[in-house]
C-alpha positions as CSV (number, residue, x, y, z in Angstrom):
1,X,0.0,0.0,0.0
2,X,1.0,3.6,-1.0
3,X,2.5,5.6,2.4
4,X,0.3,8.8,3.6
5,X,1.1,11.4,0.7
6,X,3.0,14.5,2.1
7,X,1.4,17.8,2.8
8,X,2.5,20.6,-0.1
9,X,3.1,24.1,0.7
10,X,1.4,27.2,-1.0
11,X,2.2,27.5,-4.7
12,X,4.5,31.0,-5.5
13,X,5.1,32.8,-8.1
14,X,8.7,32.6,-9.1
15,X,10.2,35.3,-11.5
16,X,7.8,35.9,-14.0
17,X,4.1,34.2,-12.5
18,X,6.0,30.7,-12.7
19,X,4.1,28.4,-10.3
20,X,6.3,26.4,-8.4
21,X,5.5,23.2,-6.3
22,X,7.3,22.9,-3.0
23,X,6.3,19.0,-1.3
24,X,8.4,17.6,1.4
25,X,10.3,15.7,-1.1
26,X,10.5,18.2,-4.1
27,X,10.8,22.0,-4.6
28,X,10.8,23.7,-8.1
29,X,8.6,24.1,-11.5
30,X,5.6,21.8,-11.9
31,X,6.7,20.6,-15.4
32,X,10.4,19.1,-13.7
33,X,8.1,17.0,-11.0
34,X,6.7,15.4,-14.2
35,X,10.5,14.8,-15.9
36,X,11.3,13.0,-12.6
37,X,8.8,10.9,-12.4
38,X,9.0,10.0,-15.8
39,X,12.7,9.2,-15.2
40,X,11.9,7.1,-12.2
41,X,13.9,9.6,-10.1
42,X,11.0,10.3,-7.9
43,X,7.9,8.2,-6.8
44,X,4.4,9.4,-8.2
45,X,2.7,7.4,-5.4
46,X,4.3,9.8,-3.3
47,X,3.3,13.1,-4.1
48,X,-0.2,14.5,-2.8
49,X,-2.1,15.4,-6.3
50,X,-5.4,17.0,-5.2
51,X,-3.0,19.5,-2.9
52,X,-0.9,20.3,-5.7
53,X,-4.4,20.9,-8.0
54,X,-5.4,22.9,-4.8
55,X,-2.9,25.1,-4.6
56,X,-2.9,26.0,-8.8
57,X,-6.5,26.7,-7.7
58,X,-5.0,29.3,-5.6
59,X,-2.6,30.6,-7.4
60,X,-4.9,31.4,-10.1
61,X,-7.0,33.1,-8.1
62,X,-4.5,34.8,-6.7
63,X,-3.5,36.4,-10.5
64,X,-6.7,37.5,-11.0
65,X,-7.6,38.3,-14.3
66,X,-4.1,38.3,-15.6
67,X,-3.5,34.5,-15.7
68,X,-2.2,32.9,-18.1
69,X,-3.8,30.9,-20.3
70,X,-1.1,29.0,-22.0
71,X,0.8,28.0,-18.3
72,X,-2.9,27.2,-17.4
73,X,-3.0,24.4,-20.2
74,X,0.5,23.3,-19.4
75,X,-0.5,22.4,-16.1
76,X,-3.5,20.4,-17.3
77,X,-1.4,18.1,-19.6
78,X,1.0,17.5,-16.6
79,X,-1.5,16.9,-14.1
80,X,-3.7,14.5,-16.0
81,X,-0.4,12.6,-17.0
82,X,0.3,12.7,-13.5
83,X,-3.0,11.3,-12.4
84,X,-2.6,9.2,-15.2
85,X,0.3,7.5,-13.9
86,X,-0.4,7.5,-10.0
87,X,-3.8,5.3,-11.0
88,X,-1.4,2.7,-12.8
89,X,0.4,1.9,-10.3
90,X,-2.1,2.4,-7.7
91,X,-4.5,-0.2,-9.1
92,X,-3.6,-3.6,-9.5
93,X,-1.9,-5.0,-12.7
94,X,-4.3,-7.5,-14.6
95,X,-5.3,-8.7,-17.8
96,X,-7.5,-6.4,-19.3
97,X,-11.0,-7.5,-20.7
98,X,-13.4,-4.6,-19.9
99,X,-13.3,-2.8,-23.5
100,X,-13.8,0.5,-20.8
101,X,-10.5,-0.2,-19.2
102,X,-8.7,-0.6,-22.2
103,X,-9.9,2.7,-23.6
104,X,-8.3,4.3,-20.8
105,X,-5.4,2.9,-21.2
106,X,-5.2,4.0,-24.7
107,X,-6.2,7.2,-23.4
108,X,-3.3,7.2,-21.2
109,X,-0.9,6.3,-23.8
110,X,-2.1,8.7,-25.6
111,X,-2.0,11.5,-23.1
112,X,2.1,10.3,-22.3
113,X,2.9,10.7,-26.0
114,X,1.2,14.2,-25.6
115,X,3.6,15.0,-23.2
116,X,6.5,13.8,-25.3
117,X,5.4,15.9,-28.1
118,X,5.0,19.1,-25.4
119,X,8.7,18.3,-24.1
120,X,9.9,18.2,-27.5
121,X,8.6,21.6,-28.2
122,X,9.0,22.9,-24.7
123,X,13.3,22.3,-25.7
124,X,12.9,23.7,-29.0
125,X,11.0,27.0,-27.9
126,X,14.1,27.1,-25.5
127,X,16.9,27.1,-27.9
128,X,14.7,29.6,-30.3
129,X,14.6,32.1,-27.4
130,X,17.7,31.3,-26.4
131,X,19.0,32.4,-30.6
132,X,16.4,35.4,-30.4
133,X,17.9,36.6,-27.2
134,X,21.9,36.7,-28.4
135,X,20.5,37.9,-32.4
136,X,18.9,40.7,-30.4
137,X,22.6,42.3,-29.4
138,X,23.5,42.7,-33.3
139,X,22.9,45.5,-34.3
140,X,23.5,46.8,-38.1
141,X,25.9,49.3,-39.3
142,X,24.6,52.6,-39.8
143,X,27.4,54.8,-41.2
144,X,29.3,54.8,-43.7
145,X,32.8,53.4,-44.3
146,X,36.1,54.5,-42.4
147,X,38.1,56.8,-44.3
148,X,41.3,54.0,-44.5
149,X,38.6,51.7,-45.7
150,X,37.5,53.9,-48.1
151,X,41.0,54.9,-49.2
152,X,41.6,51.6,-50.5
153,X,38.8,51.4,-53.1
154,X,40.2,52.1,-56.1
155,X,38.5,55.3,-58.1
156,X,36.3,54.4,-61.2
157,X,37.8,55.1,-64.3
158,X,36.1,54.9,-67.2
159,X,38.4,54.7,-70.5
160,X,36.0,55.2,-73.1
161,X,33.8,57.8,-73.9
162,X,29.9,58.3,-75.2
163,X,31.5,58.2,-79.0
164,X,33.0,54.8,-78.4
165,X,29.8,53.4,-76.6
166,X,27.8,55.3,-79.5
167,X,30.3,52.9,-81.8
168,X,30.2,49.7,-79.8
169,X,26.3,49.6,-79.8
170,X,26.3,50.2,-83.6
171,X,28.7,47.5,-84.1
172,X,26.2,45.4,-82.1
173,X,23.1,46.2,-83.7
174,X,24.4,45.5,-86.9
175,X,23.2,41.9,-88.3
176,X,25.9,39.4,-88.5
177,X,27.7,38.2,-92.1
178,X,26.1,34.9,-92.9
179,X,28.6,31.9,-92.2
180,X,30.3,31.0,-95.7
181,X,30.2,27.0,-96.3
182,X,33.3,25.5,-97.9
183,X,33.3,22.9,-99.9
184,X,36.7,22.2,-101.1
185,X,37.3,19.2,-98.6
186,X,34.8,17.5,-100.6
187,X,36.4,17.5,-103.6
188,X,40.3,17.1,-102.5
189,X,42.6,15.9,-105.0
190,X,43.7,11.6,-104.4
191,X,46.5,10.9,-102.6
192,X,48.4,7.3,-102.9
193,X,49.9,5.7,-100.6
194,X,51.8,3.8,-102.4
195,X,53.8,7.1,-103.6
196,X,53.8,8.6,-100.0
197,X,55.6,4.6,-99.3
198,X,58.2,5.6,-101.4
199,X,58.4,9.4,-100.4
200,X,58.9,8.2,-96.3
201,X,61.6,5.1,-97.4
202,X,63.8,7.3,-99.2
203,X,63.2,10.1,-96.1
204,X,64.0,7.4,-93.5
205,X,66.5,5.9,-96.1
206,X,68.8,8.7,-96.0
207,X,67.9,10.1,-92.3
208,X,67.7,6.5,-90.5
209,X,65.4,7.4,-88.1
210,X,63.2,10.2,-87.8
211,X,59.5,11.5,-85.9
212,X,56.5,11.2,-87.2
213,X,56.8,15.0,-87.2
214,X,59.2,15.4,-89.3
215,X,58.1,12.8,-92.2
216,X,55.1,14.7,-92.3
217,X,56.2,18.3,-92.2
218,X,56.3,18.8,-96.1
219,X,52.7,17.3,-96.7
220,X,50.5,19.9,-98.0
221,X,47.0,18.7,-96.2
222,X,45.7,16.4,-94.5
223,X,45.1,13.5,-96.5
224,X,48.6,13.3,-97.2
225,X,49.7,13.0,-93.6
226,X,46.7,10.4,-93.0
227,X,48.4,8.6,-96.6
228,X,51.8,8.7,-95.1
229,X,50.8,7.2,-91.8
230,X,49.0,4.1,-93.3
231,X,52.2,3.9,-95.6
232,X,54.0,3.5,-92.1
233,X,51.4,0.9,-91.1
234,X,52.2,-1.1,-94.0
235,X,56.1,-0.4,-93.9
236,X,55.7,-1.7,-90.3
237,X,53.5,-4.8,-91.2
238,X,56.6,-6.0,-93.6
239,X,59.3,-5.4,-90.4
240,X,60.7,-2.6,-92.6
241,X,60.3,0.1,-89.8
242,X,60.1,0.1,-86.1
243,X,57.9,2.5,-83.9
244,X,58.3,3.8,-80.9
245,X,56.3,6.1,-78.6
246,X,57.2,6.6,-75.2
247,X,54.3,8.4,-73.5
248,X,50.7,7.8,-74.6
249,X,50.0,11.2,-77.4
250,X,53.4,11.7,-77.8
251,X,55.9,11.8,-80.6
252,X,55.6,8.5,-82.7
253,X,59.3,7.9,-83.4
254,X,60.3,6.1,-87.2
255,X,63.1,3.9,-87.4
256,X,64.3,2.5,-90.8
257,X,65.5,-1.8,-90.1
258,X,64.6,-2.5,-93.9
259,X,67.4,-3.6,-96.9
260,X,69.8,-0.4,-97.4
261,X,69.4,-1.5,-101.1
262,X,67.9,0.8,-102.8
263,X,66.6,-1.5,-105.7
264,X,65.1,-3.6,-102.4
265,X,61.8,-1.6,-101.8
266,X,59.7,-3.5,-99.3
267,X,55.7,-4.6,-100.8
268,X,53.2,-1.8,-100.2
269,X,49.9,-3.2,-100.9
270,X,46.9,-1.2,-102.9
271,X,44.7,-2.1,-100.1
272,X,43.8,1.1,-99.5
273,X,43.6,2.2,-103.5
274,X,42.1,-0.6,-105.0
275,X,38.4,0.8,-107.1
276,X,35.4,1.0,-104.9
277,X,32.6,-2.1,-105.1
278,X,29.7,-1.5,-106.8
279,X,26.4,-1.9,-105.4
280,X,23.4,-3.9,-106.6
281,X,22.8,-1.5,-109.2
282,X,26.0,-1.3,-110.6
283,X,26.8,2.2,-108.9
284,X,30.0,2.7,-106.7
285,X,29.5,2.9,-103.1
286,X,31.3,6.0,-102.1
287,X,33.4,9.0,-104.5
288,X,36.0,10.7,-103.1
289,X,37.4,14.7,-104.7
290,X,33.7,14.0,-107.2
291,X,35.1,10.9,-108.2
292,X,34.9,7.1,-108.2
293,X,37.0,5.8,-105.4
294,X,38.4,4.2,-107.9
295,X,42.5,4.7,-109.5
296,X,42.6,8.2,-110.8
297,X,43.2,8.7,-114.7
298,X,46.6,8.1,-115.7
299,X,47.8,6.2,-112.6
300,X,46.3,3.1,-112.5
301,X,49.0,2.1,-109.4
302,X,47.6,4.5,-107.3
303,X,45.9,4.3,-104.1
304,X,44.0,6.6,-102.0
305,X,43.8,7.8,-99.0
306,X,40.6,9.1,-98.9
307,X,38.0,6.8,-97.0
308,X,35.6,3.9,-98.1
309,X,32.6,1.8,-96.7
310,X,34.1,-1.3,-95.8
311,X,31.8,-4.7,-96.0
312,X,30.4,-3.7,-92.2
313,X,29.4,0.2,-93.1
314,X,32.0,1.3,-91.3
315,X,34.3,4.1,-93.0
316,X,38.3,2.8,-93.5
């Protein structure tokens, strides 16, 4: 059986109209009775409820019309949590088959996750006052800069005048030349690379070994570097050259290993010149400079550079 419940002084206002409890066992704000007992610091069998409700009673009386209606609903969700909890461990602990008693126990379960919500924003209204209060000594500034700050902007100076903006905005309105399309890569000249074979052995023939650079630094476009390169390939193919590169992108170095005869000259395929294939209606499948892909007139050794659909559709 509970002991005799111990008698409770007269509730006081504490700073601003904070009621207060003061029991023989506990002294302080009414909320922090409730955090004890919910932390099993301090027995709820053990303090006097109806006194405590008494003496809010009071003390609201005592305010007069200036009591507070928000501290007057904090106590209520304390109290009846209180109460709440005093009557469970009061009664006896059983299985429960009234459907009655079991909505009170949902109602207290309900009424101690109330109060875990009300802690929750009880802590969170503290640390926003607690923000508000240091923001409130900032203050902004209200003059202007120090004159040693405001020696070290520089001074605006504006190097143009209203005839150069009166030019610049002209210059801007006007409309924009059309872009001009070229179409001289489409019909470049052929280049073989059975000749540009010939051109790099006698080059590496007479030098040794040389870059890539420099076997390539006479050709007049592009399709003649691309020619020379696959002539390397093939040079390579018949062990007449060796290649080196020592970083990935870097310079391709070119060293002759074929016969120092010149009458020797290592086999170049026409792989890359032979005449296009013709399609199912006897037409060529690709023209390169507005011609065939095919040998051009008067060289029927040749081979080009220029590319051509392979079996797959794919461009060589």
């Amino acid at each position: 059986q509970p002991g005799p419940e111990p008698a409770a002084s007269p509730g006081q206002q504490d700073g601003a109209s904070r009621f207060t409890v003061r029991l023989v066992n506990f002294e302080g704000p009414f909320d922090l009775l409730l955090q004890l007992i919910s932390k099993h610091k301090l027995d709820v069998t053990e303090v006097a409820l109806s006194k405590v409700t008494n003496e809010f009673m009071a003390y609201i009386h005592a305010m007069g019309p200036d009591w507070d209606l928000d501290q007057t609903t904090e106590f209520l969700v304390v109290a009846a949590t209180l109460l709440d909890l005093k009557a469970a461990r009061l009664l006896p602990s059983a299985e429960v088959e009234d459907e009655a008693d079991l909505a009170l126990l949902e109602a207290r379960d309900l009424l101690f996750a109330r109060l875990l919500q009300y802690r929750a924003y009880k802590q969170i209204a503290a640390i926003f006052a607690e923000r508000l209060e240091r923001e409130a000594l900032r203050h902004p500034r209200t003059v202007g800069l120090e004159p040693q700050h405001a020696e070290l902007l520089p001074e605006v100076v504006l190097s143009i005048g209203p005839e150069r903006f009166a030019q610049l905005a002209v210059k801007a309105m006007q409309p924009k030349p059309r872009p001009q399309v070229y179409v001289d890569h489409i019909h470049a000249p052929l280049v073989s690379v059975r000749e540009q074979a010939e051109h790099v052995i006698a080059l590496l023939r007479e030098l040794g070994a040389a870059s890539f650079l420099e076997l390539t630094r006479d050709a007049p476009d592009t399709l003649t570097v691309v020619a020379r390169f696959l002539a390397l390939l093939e040079l390579y193919r018949e062990k007449a050259v060796t290649l080196d590169q020592e970083e990935a992108l870097g310079d391709l170095q070119v060293r002759w290993t074929g016969a120092a005869d010149e009458a020797d000259v290592p086999l170049v395929t026409d792989e890359f010149d032979r005449p296009p294939e013709t399609g199912t209606e006897g037409q060529p499948n690709g023209t390169a400079g507005g011609r065939p892909n095919g040998n051009p007139a008067g060289n029927p050794g040749a081979r080009s550079a220029a590319p051509r659909p392979t079996e797959n559709g794919d461009q060589r």
